[in-house]
N, C-alpha and C positions, 0 to 999 in steps of 0.2 A: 524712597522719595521723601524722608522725613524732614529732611534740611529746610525742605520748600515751605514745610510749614512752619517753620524755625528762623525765617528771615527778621523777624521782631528784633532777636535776641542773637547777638554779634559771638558772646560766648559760647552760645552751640554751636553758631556756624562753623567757629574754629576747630572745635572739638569736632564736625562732623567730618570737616577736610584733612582731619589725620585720621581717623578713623576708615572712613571709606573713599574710594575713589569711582564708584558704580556712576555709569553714566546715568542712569534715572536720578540715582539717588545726586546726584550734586547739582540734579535740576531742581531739585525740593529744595534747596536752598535760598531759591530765587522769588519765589510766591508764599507770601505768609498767610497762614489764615490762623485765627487764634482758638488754641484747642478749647476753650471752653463755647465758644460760638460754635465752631464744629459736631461737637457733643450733642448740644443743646438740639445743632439744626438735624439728629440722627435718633433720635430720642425712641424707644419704643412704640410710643405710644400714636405713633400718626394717626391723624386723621384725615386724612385729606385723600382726596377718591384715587387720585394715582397711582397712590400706596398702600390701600387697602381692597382693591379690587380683587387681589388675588389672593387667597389664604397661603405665603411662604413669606420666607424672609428678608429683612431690608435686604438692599446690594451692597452695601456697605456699614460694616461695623468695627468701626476705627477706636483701637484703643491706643491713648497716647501716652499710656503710663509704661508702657514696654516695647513699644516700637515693631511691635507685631501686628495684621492687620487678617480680618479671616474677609476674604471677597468672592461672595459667589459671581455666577456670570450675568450678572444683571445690572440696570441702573434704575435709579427710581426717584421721584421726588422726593423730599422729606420735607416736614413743619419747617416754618422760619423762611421760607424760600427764596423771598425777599427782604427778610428781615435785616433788620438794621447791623452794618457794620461800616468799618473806617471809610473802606470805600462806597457804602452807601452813602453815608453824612460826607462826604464829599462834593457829591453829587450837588447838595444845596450852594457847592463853591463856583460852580461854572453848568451852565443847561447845555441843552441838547441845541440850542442855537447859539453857545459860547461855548462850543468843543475849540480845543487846540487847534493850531491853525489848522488850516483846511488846506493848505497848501498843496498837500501831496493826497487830498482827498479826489484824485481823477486816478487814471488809469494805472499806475505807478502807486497809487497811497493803498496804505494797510486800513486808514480810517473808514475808508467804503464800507458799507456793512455789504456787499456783494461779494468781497473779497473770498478767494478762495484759493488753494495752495496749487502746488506747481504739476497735480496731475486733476488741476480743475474739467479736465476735458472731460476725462473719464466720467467724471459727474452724472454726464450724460450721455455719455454710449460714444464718445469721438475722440479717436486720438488728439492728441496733445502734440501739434506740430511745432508750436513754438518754444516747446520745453528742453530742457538740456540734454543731450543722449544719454539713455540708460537701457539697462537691459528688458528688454519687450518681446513678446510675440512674434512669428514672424509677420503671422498675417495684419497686424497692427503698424507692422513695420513697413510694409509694402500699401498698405492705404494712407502713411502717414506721406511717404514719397511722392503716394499717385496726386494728393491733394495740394500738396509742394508744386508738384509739373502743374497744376491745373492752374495756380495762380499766375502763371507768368504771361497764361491766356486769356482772353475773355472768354466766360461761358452764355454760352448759347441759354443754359437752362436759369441762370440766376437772372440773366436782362429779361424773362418771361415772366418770371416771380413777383421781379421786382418792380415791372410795369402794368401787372396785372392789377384791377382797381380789387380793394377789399373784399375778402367774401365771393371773390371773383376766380382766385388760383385754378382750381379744377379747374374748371371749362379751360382758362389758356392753359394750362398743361396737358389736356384732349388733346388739344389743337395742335400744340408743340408734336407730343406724339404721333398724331397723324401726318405730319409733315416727315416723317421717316428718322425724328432724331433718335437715340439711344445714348446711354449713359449707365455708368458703373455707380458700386456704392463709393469708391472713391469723390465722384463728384458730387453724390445725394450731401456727403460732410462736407463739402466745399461751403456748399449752397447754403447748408442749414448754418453754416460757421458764418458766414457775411449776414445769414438774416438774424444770427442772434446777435452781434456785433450793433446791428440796428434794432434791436428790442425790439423787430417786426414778428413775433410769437406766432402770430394768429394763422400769417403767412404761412409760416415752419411748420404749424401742424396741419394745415392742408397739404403741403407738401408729402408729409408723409405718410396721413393716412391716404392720399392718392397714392402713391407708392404702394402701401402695403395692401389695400384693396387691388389694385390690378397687377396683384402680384408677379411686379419685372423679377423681383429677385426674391429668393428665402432670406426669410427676416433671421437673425439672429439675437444673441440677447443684448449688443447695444445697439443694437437698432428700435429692440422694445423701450431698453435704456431711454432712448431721444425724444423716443412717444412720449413716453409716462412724465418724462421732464417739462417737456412743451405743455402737457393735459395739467399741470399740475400750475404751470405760468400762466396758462390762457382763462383754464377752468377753477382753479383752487386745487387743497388738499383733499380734499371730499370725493369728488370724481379722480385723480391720481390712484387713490385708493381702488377706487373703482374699477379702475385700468389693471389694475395688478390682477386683479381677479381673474381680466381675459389673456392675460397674456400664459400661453403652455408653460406647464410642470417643468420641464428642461430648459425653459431659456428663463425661471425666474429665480436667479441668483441672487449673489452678491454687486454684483454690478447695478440692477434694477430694484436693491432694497434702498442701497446708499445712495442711490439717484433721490430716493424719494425723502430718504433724512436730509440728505440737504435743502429741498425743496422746504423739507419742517422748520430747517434752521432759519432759511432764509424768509420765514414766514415767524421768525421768534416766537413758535410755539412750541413751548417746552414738555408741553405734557405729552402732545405727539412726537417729538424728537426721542423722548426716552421710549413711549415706547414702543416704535420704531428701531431702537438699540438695542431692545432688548429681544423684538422679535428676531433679528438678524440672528441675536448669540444662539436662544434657542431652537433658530434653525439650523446649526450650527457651522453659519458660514465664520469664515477668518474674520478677527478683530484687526481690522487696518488703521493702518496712522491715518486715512483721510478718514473715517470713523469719528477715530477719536477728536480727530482737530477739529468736525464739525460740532462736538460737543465744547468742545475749549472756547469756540468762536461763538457757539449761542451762551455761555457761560460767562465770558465776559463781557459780554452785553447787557445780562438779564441777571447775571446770578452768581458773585465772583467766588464767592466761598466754596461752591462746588468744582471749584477749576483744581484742588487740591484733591480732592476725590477722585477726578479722571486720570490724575497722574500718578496718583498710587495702583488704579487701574490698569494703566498703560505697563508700569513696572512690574507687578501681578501678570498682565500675560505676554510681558517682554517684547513690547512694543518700542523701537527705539520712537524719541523725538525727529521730526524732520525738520529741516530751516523753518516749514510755517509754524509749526508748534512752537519756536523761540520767539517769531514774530508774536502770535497773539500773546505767549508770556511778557515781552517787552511792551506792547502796546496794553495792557492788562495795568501793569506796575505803573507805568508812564503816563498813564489819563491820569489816577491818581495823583498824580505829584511825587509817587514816591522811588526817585532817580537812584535812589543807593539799592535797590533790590533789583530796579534796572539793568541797573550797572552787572551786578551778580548774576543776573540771567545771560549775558552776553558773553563774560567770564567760562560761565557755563560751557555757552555754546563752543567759544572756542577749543576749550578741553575736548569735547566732544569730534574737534576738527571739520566742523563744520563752516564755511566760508559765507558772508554774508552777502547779500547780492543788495541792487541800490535801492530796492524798496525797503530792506530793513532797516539799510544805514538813515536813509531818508523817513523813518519812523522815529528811530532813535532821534536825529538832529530836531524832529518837530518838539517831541518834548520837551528836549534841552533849550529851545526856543520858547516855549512856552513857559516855560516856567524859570524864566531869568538866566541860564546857564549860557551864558550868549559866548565864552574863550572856547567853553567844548563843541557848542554848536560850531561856532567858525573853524574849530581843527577839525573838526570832521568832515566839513563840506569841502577843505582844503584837501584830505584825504579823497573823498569822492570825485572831486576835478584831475587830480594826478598834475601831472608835470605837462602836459597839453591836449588844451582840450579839443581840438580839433583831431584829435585821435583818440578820443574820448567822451562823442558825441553821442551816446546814448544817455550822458550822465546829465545834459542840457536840461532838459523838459525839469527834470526832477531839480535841478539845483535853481533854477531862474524865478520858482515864487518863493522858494529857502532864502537867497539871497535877499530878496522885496521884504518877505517876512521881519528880517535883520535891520531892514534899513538900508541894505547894502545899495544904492543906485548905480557904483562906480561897477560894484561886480555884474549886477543885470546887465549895461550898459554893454559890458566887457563880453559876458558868454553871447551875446544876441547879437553881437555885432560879426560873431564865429559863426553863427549860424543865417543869417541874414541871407546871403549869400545863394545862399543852396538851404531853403527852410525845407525842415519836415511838418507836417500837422500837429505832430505834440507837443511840438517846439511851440511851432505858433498859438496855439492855444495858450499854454505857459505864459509864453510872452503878455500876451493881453493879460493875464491875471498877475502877472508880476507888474508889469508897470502899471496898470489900476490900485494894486496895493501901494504903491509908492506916490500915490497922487497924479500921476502923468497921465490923464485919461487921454488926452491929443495924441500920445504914442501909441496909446494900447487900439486909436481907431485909427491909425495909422497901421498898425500891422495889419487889421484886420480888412483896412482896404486893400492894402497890398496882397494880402492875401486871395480876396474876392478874383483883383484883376490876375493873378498866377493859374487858378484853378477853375473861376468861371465861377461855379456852382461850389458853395459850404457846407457844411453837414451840421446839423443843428448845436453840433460842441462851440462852434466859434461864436455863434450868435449867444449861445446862452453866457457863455466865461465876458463878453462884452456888456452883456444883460447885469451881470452880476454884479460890473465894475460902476455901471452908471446906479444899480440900488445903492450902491458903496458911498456911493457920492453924490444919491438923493437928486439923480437927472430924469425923473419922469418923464420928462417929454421927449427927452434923446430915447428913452425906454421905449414909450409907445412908438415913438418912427421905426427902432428897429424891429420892432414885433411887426409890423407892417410889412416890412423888406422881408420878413422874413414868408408873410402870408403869400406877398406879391410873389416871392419867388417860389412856391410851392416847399417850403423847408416845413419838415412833421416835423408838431408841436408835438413831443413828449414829458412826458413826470419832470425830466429836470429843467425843459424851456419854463412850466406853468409853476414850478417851484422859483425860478428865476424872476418871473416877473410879479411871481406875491410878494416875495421879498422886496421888489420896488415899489411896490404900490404900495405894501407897508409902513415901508421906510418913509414913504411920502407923507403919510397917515391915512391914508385912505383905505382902512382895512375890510370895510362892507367891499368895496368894488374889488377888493382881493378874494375874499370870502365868494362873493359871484362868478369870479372867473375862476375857479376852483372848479363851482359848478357845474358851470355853463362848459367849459373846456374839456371835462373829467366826461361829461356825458356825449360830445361833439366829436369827442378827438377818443374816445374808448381809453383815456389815461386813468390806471389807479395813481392817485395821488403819494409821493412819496411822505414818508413819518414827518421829516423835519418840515414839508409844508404846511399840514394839519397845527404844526408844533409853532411854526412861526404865527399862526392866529388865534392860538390857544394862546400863547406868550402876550402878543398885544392883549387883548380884551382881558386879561388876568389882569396884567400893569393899569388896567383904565378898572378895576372892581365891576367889568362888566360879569355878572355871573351868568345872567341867561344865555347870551351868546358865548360863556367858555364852555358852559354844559351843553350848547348844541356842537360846537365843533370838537368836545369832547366823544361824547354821540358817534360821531363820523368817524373818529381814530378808531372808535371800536366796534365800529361796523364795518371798517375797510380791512377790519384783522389785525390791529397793532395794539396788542392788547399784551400783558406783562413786563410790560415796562414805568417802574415808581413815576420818572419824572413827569410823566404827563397828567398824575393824581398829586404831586406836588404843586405841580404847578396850579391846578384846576382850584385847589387849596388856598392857593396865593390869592386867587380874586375873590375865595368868601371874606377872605382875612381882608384884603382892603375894601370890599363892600361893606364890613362891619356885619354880616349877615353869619348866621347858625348855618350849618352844614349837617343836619340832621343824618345821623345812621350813615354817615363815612366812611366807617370803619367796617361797618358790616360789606359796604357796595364793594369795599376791597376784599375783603373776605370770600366775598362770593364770585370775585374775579383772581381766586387765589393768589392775591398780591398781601404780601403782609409788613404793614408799616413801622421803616426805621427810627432812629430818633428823630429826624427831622420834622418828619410827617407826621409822629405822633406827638410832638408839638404843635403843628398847624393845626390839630387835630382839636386839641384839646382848647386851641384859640375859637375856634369854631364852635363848638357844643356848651351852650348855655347850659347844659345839667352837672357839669364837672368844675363850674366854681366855687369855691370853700366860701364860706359864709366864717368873719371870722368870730373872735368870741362877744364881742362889742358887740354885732349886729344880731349875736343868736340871744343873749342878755335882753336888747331891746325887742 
């Protein structure tokens, strides 16, 4: 995999494409990390608790003077962790609330930090019904059928779930029971698939600890799997932990360790993720590509340098890359800006004969969008529509906020007018956020009435993407009528409605009564707030040098758990700097939240601390 780190320099790449043709290794060509950073970030001497808890050696000792690599079965933190590189001082080029479009940031986009590759099921103990056929199980293969039949019925047991008031499930599932129903584990996954769909958790694990308390059926290990996933959503990582403990010596695998790394991933805690990785190895269950991707994905998020690491890793224990492994490589190179290493990761992939599906293409064209490449973006998306799209109607949703993004009015106009007709829900979400991007707010509440009168009843996607278009366009009070419609019609406020409507209140300037309704919603509505809502009111009161209120809703990002992430200390940076205010012991507060500051930060850094200006010779003479 050395190529990957050798993307800087175009002369080794050449040299590395005669050389060898290893599928790992011509992935290394694609992700640069520069060996003296690498070095630095592997150093002997760590100190940091991760990497010294145990008397053995790092997981990694990369030497790049020979292209040999000695890798025990381990992963581990090292010094630097966050320390500054091209892609951290990036970071200061675009925030966490001026990410690349967001266009493909729903159910189709790679930007999701939910995202998850294409045996996401498994995750949690449930097949993967909407994934491509491949070789399986049987018995995985007969529940994935049974759950297939089960949709095309209403179930008896989901309308009990799903009408049952909070905290209320058990008893109506008594009652269901007592009425003489019965039900296979085929349907238990049906049920738990529609309530995670609806980020109704709370539900899902009453479900199943009734289930497994009146034991209908012997549990199996994804069925602990489902447990431990929901305990870890509802409850945290802490209790998750906990669960493992109870769950029997024979059903705690591989399937219920990886359950719970993703659980770490999706909580960007690194220090548990690793090791979590590393308890898996020394149990000595298989090193899998979802494993590793889950590493790749908290890695580019939190820590890009080590994304070179895991891929020497993966080559080490002959792990091939799978499609999502090239996505977080593409989406890794392309937040950056840097489209020519881009480019070589896709190069990669096709070597590799790997075919790319429309959330990677639709990844690719955002960056190329993003970052002025607007001839490649449009031959792509021109690729992605094909020769008609009305036989090509899965590629709608994804291309109608691409084309808005562009400018494009004539093409939104064009594929919506394909789908109008006969709309699906993803279409029409799309819709409203394409023509919001384009300024037509009059269309985008046009779809959404039409929508209303088709279906009756919305699900809170439509309301929020409508939400989103009037903060765009700074309509507060079209804002609060539809949060109204949306009260009136009983539609659950979740993390992205209350994210939806900060961002209007925001944008209005109103950032106290955003700040409140955080609150007040977060504690009413049992919502944990997503990052980027925390981030939009860190952002404002930064821009205004409010410091006391960036350090309270600082506070709250790191009490809610989002914590190893630079740019929310960047930015919290930014309002001492315009408050003219000292930022006493900074640098330690990161230290002790093992964040360690790039050059950006250790600029702001040094703006901030009255004891590190030089006095010069003039003023020491007087």
């Amino acid at each position: 995999m050395w190529a990957l780190r050798r993307a800087g320099n175009p002369l080794r790449f050449r040299a590395q494409k005669v050389a060898s043709a290893h599928v790992c290794a011509s992935l290394e060509v694609l992700l640069a990390a520069d060996a003296k950073n690498v070095e630095e970030h592997h150093e002997a001497d760590c100190q940091k608790m991760c990497c010294c808890h145990k008397p053995r050696s790092p997981a990694f000792q990369l030497s790049f003077s020979s292209g040999q690599f000695a890798c025990s079965r381990g992963f581990s933190s090292q010094p630097g962790a966050n320390s500054g590189d091209k892609a951290d001082e990036l970071e200061d080029g675009f925030s966490d609330l001026e990410v690349p479009p967001a266009a493909v940031q729903n159910d189709d986009g790679l930007a999701s930090e939910d995202s998850s590759d294409e045996d996401a099921a498994d995750e949690f103990g449930l097949p993967d019904v909407d994934a491509d056929a491949k070789p399986e199980k049987e018995h995985t293969r007969r529940l994935s059928d049974s759950i297939l039949l089960k949709t095309l019925s209403d179930s008896i047991l989901l309308k009990t779930v799903l009408e049952a008031p909070r905290h209320q499930v058990t008893s109506a599932l008594e009652k269901w029971a007592k009425d003489g129903n019965a039900f296979d584990r085929g349907e238990l996954y049906y049920v738990l698939l529609n309530l995670r769909k609806r980020h109704w958790y709370s539900k899902a694990l009453e479900l199943v600890e009734w289930v497994q308390k009146s034991q209908l059926f012997e549990f199996v290990e994804r069925d602990y799997a489902a447990h431990l996933d929901l305990t870890a959503k509802v409850y945290g990582l802490h209790k998750a932990e906990q669960t493992i403990e109870k769950i029997p010596a024979s059903c705690r695998g591989e399937i219920v360790y990886r359950t719970l790394l993703a659980n770490c991933v999706s909580a960007s805690n690194i220090k548990k993720s690793e090791q979590v990785f590393n308890r898996m190895k020394d149990l000595g269950f298989p090193v899998t590509q979802f494993s590793f991707n889950q590493l790749l994905l908290l890695y580019k998020r939190l820590d890009r340098k080590k994304i070179a690491d895991v891929l020497a890793m993966m080559e080490k224990e002959d792990v091939k890359p799978s499609l999502f492994t090239y996505k977080i490589l593409v989406d890794a190179k392309g937040s950056v800006g840097d489209i020519e290493a881009m480019e070589k990761v896709i190069e990669s992939m096709e070597k590799d004969s790997i075919e790319p599906d429309l959330t990677f293409n639709a990844t690719i064209a955002r960056h190329y969008i993003f970052y002025g490449q607007r001839e490649k973006a449009e031959a792509l998306l021109k690729a992605m529509e094909g020769d008609d799209i009305q036989k090509n109607r899965a590629a709608c949703k994804t291309l109608l906020p691409l084309h808005a993004f562009l400018g494009n009015s004539d093409a939104v106009e064009r594929i919506w007018k394909a789908c109008e007709d006969n709309t699906r829900v993803a279409e029409s979400v799309s819709a409203i956020e394409a023509f919001g991007k384009l300024g037509d707010v009059e269309k985008a509440e046009k779809v959404f009435e039409d929508m209303l009168v088709h279906w009756k009843t919305l699900s809170s996607k439509f309301y929020n993407a409508l939400l989103k278009v009037y903060a765009d366009h700074n309509l507060l009070d079209k804002g609060k009528e539809l949060a109204k419609r949306m009260d009136e019609n009983r539609v659950r406020f979740g993390a992205p409605t209350l994210d939806a409507l900060v961002k209007l209140y925001v944008e209005a300037g109103e950032v106290e009564k955003a700040e409140s309704l955080v609150h007040k919603l977060s504690i009413q509505n049992h919502i944990k707030p997503i990052y980027n809502t925390y981030m939009t009111l860190l952002d404002s009161y930064s821009k205004k040098g409010d410091v006391r209120n960036s350090e309270k809703v600082f506070n709250k990002l790191r009490q809610s758990g989002y914590t190893g992430r630079i740019r929310m200390y960047q930015v919290l940076l930014h309002a001492y700097v315009r408050a003219k205010a000292p930022a006493y012991g900074f640098r330690e507060r990161m230290k002790a939240d093992n964040i360690f500051p790039n050059s950006v930060v250790s600029t702001l850094i040094a703006a901030t601390d009255p004891f590190v200006k030089k006095k010069s010779i003039s003023d020491l003479l007087d």
